[in-house]
ZAFINU-611634 format. One line per field, with one value per residue (C-alpha): residue in three letters; residue number from 1; x, y, z; chain. Coordinates in nm, 2 decimals, always signed. Example, Ala and Ser with C-alpha at 12.3 -4.5 7.8 and 13.67 -1.06 7.14 Angstrom:
2
code: [ALA, SER]
pos: [1, 2]
east: [+1.23, +1.37]
north: [-0.45, -0.11]
up: [+0.78, +0.71]
unit: [A, A]
//
This chain:
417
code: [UNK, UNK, UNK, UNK, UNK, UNK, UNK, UNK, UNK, UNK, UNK, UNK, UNK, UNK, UNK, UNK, UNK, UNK, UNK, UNK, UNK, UNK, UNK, UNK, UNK, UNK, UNK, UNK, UNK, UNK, UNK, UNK, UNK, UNK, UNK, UNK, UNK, UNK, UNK, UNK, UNK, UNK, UNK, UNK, UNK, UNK, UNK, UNK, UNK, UNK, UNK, UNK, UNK, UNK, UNK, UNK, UNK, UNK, UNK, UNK, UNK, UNK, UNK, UNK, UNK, UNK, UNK, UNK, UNK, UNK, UNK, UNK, UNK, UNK, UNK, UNK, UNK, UNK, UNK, UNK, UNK, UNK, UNK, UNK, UNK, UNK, UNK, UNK, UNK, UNK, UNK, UNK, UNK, UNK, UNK, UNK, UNK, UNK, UNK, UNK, UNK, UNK, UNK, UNK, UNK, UNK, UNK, UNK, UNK, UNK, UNK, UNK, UNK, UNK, UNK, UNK, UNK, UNK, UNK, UNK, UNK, UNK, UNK, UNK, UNK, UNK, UNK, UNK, UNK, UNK, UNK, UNK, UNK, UNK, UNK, UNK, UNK, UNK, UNK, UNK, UNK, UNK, UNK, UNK, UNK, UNK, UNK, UNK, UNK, UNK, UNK, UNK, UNK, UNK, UNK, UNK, UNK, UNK, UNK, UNK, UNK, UNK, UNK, UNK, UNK, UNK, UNK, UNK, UNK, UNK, UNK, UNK, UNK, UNK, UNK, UNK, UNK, UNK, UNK, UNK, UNK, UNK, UNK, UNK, UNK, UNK, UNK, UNK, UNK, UNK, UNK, UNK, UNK, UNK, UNK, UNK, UNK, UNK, UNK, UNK, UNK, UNK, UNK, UNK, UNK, UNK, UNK, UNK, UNK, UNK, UNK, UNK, UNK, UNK, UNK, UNK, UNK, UNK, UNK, UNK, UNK, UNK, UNK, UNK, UNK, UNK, UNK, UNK, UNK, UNK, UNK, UNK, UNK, UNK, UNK, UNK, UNK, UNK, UNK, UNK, UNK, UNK, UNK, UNK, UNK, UNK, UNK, UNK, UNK, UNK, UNK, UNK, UNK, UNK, UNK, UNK, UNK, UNK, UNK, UNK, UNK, UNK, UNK, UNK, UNK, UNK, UNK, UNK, UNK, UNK, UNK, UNK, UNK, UNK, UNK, UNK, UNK, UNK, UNK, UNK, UNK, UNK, UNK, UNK, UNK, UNK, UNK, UNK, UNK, UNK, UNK, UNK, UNK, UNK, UNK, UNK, UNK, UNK, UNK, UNK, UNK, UNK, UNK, UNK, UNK, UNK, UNK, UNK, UNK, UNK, UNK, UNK, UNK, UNK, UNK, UNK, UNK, UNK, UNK, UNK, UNK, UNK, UNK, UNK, UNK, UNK, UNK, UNK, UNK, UNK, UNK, UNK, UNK, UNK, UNK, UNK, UNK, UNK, UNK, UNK, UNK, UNK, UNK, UNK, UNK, UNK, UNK, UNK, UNK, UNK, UNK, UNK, UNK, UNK, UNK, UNK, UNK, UNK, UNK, UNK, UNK, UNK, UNK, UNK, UNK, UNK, UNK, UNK, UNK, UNK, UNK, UNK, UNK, UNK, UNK, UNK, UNK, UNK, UNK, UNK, UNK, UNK, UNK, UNK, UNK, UNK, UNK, UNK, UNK, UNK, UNK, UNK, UNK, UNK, UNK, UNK, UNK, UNK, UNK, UNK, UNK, UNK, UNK, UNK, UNK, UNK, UNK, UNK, UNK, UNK, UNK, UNK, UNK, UNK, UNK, UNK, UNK]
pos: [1, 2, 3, 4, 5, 6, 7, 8, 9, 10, 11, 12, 13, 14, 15, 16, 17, 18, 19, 20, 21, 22, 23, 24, 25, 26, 27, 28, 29, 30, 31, 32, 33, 34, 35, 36, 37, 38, 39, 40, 41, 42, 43, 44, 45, 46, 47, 48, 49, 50, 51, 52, 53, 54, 55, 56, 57, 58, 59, 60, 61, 62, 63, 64, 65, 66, 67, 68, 69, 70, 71, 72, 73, 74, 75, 76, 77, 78, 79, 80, 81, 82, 83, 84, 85, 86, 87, 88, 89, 90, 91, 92, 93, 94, 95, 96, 97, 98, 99, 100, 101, 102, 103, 104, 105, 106, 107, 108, 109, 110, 111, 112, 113, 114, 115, 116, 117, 118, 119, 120, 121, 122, 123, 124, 125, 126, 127, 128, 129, 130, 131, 132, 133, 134, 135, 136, 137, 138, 139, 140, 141, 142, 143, 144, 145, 146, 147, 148, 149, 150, 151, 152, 153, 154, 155, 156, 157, 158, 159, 160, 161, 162, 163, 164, 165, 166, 167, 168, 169, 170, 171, 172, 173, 174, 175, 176, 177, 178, 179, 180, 181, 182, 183, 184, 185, 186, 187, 188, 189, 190, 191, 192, 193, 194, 195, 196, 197, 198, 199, 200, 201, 202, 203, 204, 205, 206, 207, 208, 209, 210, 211, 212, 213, 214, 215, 216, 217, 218, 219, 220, 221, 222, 223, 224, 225, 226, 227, 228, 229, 230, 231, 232, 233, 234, 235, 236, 237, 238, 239, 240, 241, 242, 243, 244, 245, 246, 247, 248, 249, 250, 251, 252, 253, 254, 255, 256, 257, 258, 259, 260, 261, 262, 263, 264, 265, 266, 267, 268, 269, 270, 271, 272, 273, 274, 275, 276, 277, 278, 279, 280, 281, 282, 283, 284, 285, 286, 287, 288, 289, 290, 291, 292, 293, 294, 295, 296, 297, 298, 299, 300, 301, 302, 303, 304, 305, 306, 307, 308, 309, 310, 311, 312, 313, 314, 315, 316, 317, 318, 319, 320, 321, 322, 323, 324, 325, 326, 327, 328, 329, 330, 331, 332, 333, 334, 335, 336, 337, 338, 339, 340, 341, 342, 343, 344, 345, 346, 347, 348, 349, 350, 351, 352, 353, 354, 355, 356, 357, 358, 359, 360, 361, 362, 363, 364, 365, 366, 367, 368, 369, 370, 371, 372, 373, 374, 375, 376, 377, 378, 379, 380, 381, 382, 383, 384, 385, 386, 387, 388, 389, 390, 391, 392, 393, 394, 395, 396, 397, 398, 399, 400, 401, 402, 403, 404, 405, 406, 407, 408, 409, 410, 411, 412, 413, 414, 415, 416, 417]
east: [+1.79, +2.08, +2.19, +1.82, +1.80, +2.10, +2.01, +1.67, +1.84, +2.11, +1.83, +1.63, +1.99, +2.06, +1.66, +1.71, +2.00, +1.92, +1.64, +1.83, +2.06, +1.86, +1.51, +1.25, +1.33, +1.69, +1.64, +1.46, +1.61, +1.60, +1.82, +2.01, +1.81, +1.47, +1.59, +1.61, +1.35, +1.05, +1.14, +1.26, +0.90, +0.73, +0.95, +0.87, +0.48, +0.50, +0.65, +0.42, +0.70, +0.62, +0.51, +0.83, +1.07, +0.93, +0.95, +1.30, +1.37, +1.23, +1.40, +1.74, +1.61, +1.36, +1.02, +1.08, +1.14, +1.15, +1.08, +1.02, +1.12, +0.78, +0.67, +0.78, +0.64, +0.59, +0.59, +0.52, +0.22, +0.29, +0.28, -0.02, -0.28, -0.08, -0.18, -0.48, -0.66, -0.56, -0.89, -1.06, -1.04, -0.67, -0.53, -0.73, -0.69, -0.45, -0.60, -0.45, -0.83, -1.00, -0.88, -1.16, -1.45, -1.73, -1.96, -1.76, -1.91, -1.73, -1.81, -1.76, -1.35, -1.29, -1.42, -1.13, -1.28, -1.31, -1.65, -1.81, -1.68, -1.84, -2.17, -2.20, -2.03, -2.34, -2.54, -2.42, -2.29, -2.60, -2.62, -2.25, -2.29, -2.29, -2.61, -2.77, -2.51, -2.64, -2.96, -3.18, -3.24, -2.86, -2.74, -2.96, -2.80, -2.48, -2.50, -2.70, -2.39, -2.12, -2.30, -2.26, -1.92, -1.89, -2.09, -1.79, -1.55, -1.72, -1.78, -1.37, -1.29, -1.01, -0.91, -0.84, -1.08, -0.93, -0.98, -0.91, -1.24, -1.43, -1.38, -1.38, -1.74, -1.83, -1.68, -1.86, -2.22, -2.19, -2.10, -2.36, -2.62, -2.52, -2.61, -2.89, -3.11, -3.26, -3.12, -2.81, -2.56, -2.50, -2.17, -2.15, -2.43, -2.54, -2.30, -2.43, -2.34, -1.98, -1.89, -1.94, -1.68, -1.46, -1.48, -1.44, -1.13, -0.91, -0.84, -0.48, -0.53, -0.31, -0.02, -0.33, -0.40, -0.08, -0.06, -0.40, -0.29, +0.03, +0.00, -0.36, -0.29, -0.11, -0.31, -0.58, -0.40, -0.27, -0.56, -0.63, -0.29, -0.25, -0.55, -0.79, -0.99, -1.39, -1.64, -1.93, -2.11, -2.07, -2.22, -2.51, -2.58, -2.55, -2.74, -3.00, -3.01, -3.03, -3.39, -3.53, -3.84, -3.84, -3.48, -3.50, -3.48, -3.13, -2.97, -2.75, -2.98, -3.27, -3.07, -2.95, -3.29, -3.44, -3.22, -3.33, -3.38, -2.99, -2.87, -3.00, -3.00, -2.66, -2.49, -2.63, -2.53, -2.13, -2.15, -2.24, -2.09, -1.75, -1.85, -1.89, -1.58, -1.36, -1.53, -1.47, -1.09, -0.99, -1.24, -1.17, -0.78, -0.75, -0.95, -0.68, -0.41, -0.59, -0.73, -0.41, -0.20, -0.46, -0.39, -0.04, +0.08, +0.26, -0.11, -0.26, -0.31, -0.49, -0.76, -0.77, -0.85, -1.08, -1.25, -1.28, -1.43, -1.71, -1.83, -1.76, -2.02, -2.29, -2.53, -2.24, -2.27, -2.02, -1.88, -1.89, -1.57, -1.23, -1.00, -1.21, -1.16, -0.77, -0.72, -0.92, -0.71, -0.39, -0.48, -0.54, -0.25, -0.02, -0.20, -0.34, -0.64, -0.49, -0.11, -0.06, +0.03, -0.25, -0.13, -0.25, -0.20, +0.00, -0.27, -0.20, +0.00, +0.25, +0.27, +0.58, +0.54, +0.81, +1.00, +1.00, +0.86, +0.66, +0.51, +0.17, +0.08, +0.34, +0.26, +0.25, +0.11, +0.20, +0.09, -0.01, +0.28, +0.55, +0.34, +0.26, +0.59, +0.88, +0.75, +0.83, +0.79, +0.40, +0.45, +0.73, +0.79, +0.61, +0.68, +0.50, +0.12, +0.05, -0.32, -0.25, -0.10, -0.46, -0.57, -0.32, -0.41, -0.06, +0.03, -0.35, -0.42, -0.10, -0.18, -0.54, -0.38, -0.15, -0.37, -0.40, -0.57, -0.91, -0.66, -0.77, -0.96, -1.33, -1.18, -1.11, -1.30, -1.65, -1.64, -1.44, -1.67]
north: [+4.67, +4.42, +4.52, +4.49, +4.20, +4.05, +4.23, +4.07, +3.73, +3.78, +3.86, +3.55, +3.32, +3.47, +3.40, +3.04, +2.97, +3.12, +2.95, +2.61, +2.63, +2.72, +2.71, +2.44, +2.18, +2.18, +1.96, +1.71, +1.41, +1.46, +1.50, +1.79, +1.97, +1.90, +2.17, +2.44, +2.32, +2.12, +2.07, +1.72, +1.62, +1.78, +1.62, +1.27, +1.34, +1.46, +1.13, +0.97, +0.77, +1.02, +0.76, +0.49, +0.79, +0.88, +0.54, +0.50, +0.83, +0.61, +0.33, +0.56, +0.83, +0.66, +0.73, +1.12, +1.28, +1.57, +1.60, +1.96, +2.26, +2.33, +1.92, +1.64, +1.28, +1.03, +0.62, +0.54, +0.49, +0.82, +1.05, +0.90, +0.92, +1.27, +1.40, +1.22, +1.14, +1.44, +1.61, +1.39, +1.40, +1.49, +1.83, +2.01, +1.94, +2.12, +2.26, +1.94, +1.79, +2.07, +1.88, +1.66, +1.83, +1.80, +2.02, +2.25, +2.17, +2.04, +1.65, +1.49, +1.43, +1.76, +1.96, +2.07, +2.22, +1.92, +2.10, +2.10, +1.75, +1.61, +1.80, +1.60, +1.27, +1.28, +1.26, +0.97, +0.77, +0.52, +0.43, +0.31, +0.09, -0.27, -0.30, -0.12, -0.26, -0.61, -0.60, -0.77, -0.51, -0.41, -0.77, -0.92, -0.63, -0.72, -1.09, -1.05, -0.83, -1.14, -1.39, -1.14, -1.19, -1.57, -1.57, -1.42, -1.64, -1.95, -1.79, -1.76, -2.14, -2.26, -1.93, -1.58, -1.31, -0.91, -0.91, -0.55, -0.52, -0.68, -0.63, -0.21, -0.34, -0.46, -0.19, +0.00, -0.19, -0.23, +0.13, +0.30, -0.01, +0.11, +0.49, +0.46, +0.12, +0.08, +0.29, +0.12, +0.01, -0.32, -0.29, -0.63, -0.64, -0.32, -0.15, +0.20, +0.12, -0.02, +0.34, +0.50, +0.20, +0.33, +0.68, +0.65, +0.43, +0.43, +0.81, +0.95, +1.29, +1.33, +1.57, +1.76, +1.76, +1.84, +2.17, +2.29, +2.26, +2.41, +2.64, +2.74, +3.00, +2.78, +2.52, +2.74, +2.82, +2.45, +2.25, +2.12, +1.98, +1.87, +1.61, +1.69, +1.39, +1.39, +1.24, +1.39, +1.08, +1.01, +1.30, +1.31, +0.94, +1.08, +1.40, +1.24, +0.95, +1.30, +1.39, +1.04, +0.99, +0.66, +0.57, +0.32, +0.37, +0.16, +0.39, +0.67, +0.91, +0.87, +0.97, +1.24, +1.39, +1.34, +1.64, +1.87, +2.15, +2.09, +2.04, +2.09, +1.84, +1.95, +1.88, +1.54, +1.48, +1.62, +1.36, +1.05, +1.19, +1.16, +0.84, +0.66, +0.78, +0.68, +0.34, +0.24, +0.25, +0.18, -0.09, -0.26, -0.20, -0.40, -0.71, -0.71, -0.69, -0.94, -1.19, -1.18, -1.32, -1.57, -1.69, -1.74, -2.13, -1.99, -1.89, -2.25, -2.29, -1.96, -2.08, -2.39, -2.22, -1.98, -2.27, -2.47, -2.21, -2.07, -2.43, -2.58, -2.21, -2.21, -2.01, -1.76, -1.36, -1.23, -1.05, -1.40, -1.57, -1.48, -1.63, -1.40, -1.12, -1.20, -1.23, -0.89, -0.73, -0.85, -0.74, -0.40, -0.39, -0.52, -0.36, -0.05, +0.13, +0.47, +0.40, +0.79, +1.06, +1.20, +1.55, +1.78, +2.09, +2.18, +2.36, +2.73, +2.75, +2.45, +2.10, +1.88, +1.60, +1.24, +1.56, +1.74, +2.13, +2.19, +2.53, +2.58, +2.58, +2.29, +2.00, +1.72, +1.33, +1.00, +0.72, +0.36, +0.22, +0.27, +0.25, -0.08, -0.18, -0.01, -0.14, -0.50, -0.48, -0.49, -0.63, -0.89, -1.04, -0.75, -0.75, -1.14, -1.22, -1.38, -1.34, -1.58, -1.29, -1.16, -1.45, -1.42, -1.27, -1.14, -0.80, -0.76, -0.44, -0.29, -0.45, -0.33, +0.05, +0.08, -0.04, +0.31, +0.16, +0.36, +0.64, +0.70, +0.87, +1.06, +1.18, +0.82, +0.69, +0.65, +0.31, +0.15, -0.11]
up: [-2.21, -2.17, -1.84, -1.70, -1.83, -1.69, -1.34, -1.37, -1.44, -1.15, -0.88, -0.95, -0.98, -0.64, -0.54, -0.64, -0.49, -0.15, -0.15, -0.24, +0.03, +0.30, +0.19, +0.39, +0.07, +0.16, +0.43, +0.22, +0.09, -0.29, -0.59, -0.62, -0.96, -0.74, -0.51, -0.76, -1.07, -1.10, -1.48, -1.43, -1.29, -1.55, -1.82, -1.65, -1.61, -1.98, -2.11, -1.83, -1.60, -1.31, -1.10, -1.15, -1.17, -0.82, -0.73, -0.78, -0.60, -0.32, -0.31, -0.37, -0.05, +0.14, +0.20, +0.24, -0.11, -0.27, -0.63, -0.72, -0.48, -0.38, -0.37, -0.15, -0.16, +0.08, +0.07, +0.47, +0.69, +0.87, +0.59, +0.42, +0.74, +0.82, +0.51, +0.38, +0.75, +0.93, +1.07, +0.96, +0.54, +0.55, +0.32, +0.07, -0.29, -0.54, -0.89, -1.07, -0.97, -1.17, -1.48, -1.41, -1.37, -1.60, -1.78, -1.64, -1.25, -0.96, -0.87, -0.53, -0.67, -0.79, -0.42, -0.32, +0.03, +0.26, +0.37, +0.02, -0.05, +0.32, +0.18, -0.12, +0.02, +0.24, -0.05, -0.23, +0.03, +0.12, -0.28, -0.24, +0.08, +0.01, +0.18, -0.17, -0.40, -0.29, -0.32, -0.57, -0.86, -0.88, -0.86, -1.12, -1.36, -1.25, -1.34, -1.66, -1.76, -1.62, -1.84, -2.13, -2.04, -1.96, -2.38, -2.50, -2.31, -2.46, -2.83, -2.84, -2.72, -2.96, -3.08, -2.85, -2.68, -2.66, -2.26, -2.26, -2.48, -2.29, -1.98, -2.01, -2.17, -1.86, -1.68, -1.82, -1.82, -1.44, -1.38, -1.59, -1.44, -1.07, -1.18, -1.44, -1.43, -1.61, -1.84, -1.84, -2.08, -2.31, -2.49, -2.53, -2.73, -2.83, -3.15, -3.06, -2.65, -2.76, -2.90, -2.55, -2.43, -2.76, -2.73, -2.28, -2.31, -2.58, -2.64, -2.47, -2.33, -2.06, -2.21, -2.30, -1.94, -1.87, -2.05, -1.94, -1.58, -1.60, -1.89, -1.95, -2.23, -2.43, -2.38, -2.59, -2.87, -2.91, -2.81, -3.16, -3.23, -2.85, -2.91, -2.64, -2.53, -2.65, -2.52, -2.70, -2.71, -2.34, -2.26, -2.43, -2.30, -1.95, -2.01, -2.15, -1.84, -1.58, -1.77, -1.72, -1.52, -1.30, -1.27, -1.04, -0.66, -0.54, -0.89, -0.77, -1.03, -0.80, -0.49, -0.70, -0.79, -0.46, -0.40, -0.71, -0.45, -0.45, -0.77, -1.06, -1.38, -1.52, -1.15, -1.14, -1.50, -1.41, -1.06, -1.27, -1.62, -1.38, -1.15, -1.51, -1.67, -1.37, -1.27, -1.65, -1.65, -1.27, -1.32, -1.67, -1.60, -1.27, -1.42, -1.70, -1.51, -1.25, -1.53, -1.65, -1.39, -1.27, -1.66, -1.58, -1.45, -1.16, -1.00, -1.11, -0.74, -0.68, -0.96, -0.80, -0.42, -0.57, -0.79, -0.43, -0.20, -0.47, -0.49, -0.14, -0.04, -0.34, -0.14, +0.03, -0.08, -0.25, +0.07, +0.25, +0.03, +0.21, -0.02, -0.23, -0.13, -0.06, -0.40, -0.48, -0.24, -0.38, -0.73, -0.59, -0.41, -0.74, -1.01, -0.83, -1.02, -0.94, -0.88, -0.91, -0.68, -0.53, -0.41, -0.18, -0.03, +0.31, +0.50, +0.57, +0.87, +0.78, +0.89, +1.04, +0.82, +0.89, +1.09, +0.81, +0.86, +0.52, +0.47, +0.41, +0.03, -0.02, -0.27, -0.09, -0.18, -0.18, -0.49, -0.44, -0.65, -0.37, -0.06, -0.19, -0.29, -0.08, +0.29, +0.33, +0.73, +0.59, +0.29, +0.23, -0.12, -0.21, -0.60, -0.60, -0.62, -0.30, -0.20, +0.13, +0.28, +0.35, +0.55, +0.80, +1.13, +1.22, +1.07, +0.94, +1.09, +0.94, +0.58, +0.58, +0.68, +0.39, +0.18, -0.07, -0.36, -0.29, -0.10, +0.21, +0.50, +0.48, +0.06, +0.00, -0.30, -0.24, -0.41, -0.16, -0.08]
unit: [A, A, A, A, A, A, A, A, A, A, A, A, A, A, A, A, A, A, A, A, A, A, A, A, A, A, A, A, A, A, A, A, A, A, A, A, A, A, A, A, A, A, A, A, A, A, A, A, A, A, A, A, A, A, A, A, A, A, A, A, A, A, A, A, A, A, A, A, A, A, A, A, A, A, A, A, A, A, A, A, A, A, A, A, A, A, A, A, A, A, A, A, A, A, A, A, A, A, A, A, A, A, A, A, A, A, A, A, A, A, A, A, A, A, A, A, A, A, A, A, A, A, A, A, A, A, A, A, A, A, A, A, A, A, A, A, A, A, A, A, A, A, A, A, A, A, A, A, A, A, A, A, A, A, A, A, A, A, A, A, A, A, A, A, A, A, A, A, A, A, A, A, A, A, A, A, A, A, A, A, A, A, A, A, A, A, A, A, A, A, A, A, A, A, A, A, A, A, A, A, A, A, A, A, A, A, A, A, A, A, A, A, A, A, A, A, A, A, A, A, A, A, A, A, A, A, A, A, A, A, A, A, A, A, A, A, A, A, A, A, A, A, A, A, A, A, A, A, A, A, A, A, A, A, A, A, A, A, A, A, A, A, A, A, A, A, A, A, A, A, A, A, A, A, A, A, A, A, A, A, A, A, A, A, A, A, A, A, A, A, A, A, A, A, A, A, A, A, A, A, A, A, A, A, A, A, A, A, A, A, A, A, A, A, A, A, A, A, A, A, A, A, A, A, A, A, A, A, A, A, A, A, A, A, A, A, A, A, A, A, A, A, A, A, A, A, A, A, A, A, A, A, A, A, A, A, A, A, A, A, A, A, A, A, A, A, A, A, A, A, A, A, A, A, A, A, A, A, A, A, A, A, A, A, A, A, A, A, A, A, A, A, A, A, A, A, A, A, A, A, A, A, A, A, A, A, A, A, A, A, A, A, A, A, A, A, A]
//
């Protein structure tokens, strides 16, 4: 029994270190244990520094990396529209997306199949285009839920306001408004709404997550003790909002059940269960983190510009402000939404990727955090806030290119705009 087992143990040392030495990943730039174990990324996603530990790897190898034998990530312009514009829409998805499907159903982020995913992006994409998001019914919810929060602002004068609070509240509001009005939520003030805000956005899952993607079985007989995030609440809310009769016609339910032939009420209920439960944390996070440094006195200045050119153009759209939108930009830029990996599969017969041969059914991605961070030809001073740098004409093109806080290409977020 010994001996088999120490022949068994031999082979796959001798496997490993074939592999290492002249394997594809060789070639790679990358620490040494990433060419023979991906336990060092797991141990990182587990105690969820993946994406600075990867970021360091970066700025140590460059914008070619390889972090586990079988995955390799990229910080530049050419890897991302190689693998995320390529065709089109880029490489099919990996199984890590299943983790978010709902009700057990696939959603417009969880398609892997670039087909399937066009097929449904066809769907839904007129609801998201800023000619719908701008007109009257959707804005007048919009701004009835910004006074909600300007009320809170003024209630806290002379003491503090938890910004983290209310702003996944209004997250929140505006998301479920955009998918369900009029059956939309008012956390702000509504007790039983505020729960769904609760329940959505302050539970950890993701070494939960973690297990069930890489060890299913296990993650069975320890869900209980590994915390699993529930959302029971949430979907009952949005089951309920798939049943209702007249949602109104700019509401992302109505588009959905014009096409009841297609899908049937527990579909529509996964696509908005998961457009909710993303738009709340990208959403509420990125206001935080944006609030937050436009509260600091080095960006006095940027208050002041913003202050200036909302009241210098009372009667301007929203899309019509540039300084605006430069500061928008920046915050997404700084505080990314998704700062993640992304990853994606090599198709089947292989890629040259940077001039790099990966085989097919390779991990590859790249993550907002670095692309954003690690390219000063596009973006100097990178690490400051500096929304001027989106009014200037030189170098625009390039900026607006690298610009991965939505991702990129036809499986870019749907959002964008």
């Amino acid at each position: 029994m010994f001996l088999i087992t120490g022949l068994a143990l031999s082979v796959w040392l001798t496997y490993v270190l074939v592999k290492a030495i002249w394997g594809w990943q060789a070639k790679i730039p990358g620490p040494w244990y990433t060419n023979v174990t991906s336990f060092v990324l797991k141990y990182h996603e587990f105690t969820k520094d993946r994406r600075l530990w990867i970021h360091q790897l970066h700025k140590i190898y460059g914008p070619v990396v390889r972090v586990a034998p079988n995955e390799v990530s990229f910080s530049n312009l050419e890897g991302m529209k190689e693998i995320y514009q390529s065709g089109g829409s880029g490489y099919d998805k990996t199984e890590f997306y299943d983790l978010f499907k709902q009700y057990g159903y696939r959603t417009l982020f969880t398609t892997p199949s670039k087909v399937d995913h066009a097929t449904r992006r066809r769907i839904l994409a007129d609801r998201y285009s800023m000619t719908n998001v701008l007109r009257a019914p959707m804005l007048e919810g919009f701004e009835r839920r910004a006074a909600s929060v300007l009320k809170q602002c003024e209630a806290s004068r002379g003491g503090y306001l938890n910004v983290y609070v209310t702003l996944h509240c209004y997250a929140l509001d505006c998301a479920s408004h955009f998918l369900f009005n009029p059956g939309g939520t008012d956390t702000l003030n509504n007790a039983e709404d505020f729960k769904l805000m609760q329940e959505l956005s302050y539970h950890d899952s993701i070494k939960q997550r973690y297990v069930q993607h890489y060890w299913p079985a296990l993650n069975k007989i320890f869900a209980s003790f590994l915390s699993p995030k529930r959302v029971s609440l949430s979907r009952s809310y949005v089951l309920e909002q798939a049943h209702q009769k007249s949602p109104h016609e700019s509401s992302l339910m109505h588009k959905l059940q014009s096409k009841s032939s297609e899908l049937a009420p527990i579909e529509m209920a996964a696509e908005c269960m998961d457009h909710m439960a993303a738009g709340i944390d990208t959403t509420g996070d990125s206001l935080c983190f944006l609030m937050h440094e436009l509260s600091l006195p080095r960006s006095e200045h940027i208050q002041q510009c913003l202050r200036q050119e909302i009241a210098q153009n009372p009667d301007a759209r929203i899309d019509e402000l540039p300084y605006l939108d430069a500061v928008i930009k920046e915050g997404l830029r700084l505080f990314a939404p998704i700062p993640m990996s992304l990853p994606r599969y090599v198709p089947e017969s292989g890629r040259n990727i940077c001039g790099y041969d990966c085989p097919g059914g390779a991990i590859v991605s790249c993550q907002a955090y670095s692309l954003h961070l690690v390219n000063p030809d596009v973006f100097p001073n990178a690490e400051s806030f500096m929304p001027e740098r989106w009014l200037q004409k030189e170098g625009e093109a390039e900026r607006n290119r690298l610009l991965f806080a939505f991702s990129a290409g036809g499986r870019g977020c749907i959002g964008k705009q």
